[in-house]
C-alpha positions in Angstrom: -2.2 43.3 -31.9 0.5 42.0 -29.6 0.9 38.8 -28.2 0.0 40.1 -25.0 -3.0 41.5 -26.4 -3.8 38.1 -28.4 -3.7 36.4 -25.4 -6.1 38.5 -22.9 -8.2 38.5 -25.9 -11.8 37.0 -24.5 -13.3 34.7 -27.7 -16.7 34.5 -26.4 -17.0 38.4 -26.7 -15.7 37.8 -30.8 -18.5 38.5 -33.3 -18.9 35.4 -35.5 -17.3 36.1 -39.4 -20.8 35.0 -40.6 -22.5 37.5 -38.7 -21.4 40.4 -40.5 -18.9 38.8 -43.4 -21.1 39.2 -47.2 -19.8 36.2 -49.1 -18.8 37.1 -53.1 -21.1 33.7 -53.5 -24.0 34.9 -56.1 -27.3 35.0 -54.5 -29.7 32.4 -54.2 -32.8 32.9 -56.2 -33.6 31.5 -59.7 -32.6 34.0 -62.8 -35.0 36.1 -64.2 -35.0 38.7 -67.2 -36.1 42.2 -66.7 -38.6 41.4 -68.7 -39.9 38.7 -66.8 -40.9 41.4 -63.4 -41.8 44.4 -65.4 -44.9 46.4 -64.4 -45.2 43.4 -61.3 -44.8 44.2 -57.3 -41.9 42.3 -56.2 -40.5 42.4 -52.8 -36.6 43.8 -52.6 -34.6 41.3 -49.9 -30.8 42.1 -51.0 -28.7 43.9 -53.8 -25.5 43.6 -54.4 -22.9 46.0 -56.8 -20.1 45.0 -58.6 -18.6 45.7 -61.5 -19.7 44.3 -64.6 -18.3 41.8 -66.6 -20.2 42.3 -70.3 -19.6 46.3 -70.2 -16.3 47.9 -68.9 -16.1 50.7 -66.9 -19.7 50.6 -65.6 -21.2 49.0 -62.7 -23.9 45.6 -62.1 -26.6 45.7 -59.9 -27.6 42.2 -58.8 -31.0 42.4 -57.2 -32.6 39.5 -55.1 -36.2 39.7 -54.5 -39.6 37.4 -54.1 -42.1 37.5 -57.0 -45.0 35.0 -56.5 -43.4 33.3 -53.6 -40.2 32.2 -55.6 -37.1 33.7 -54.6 -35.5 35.4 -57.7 -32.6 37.2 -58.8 -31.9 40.3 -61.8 -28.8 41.6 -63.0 -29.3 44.8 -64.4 -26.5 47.9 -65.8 -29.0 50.7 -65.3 -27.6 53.2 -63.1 -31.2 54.8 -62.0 -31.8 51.8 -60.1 -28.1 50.9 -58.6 -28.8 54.7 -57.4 -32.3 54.5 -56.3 -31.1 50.9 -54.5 -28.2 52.3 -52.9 -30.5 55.8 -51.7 -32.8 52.8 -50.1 -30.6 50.3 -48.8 -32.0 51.0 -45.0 -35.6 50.1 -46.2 -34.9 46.7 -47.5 -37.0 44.5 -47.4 -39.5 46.4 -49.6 -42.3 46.2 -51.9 -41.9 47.8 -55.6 -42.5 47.6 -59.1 -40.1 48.1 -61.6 -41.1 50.1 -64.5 -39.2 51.3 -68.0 -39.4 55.1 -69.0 -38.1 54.8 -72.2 -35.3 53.4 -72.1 -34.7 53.3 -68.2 -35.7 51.1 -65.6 -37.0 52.8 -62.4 -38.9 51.8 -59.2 -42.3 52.6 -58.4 
């Protein structure tokens, strides 16, 4: 932008950073193990993708969701649910239950 432009520039028509910014802040929910939400409907409010810090090369799906009224979060490596996640994103909030097929993790 140009000075010019900075200064016709109309701040009330700005959108607010926190509107639309996604802080690299983890989630709030308490920790849970896969293990802990197997086989048990949870609701899906937010996911977030990054890569992994305990396997290079590969991705991290952190996964916040409400299980018995408690906000929770997962982190997970498998890469059937960072795809079935990211192939859903539009639908979130959602209901699910996250099964293993032998040694996958998958929604149902």
């Amino acid at each position: 932008m140009t000075i010019d432009d900075i200064k016709k520039l109309d701040k009330t028509q700005c959108p607010k950073f926190s509107v639309f910014a996604r802080d690299k802040l983890p989630m709030p929910g308490d920790k849970k193990f896969m293990n802990d939400l197997l086989n048990r409907e949870i609701t899906v409010t937010d996911f977030r993708i990054s890569s992994s810090k305990k396997r290079n090369g590969t991705d991290c799906l952190q996964l916040q969701f409400i299980l018995d009224d408690n906000v929770c979060v997962v982190f997970t490596g498998s890469s059937v649910l960072i795809d079935q996640i990211q192939s859903s994103k539009e639908n979130i909030p959602f209901s699910a239950t996250i099964v293993k097929i032998d040694k996958y993790y998958s929604f149902s």
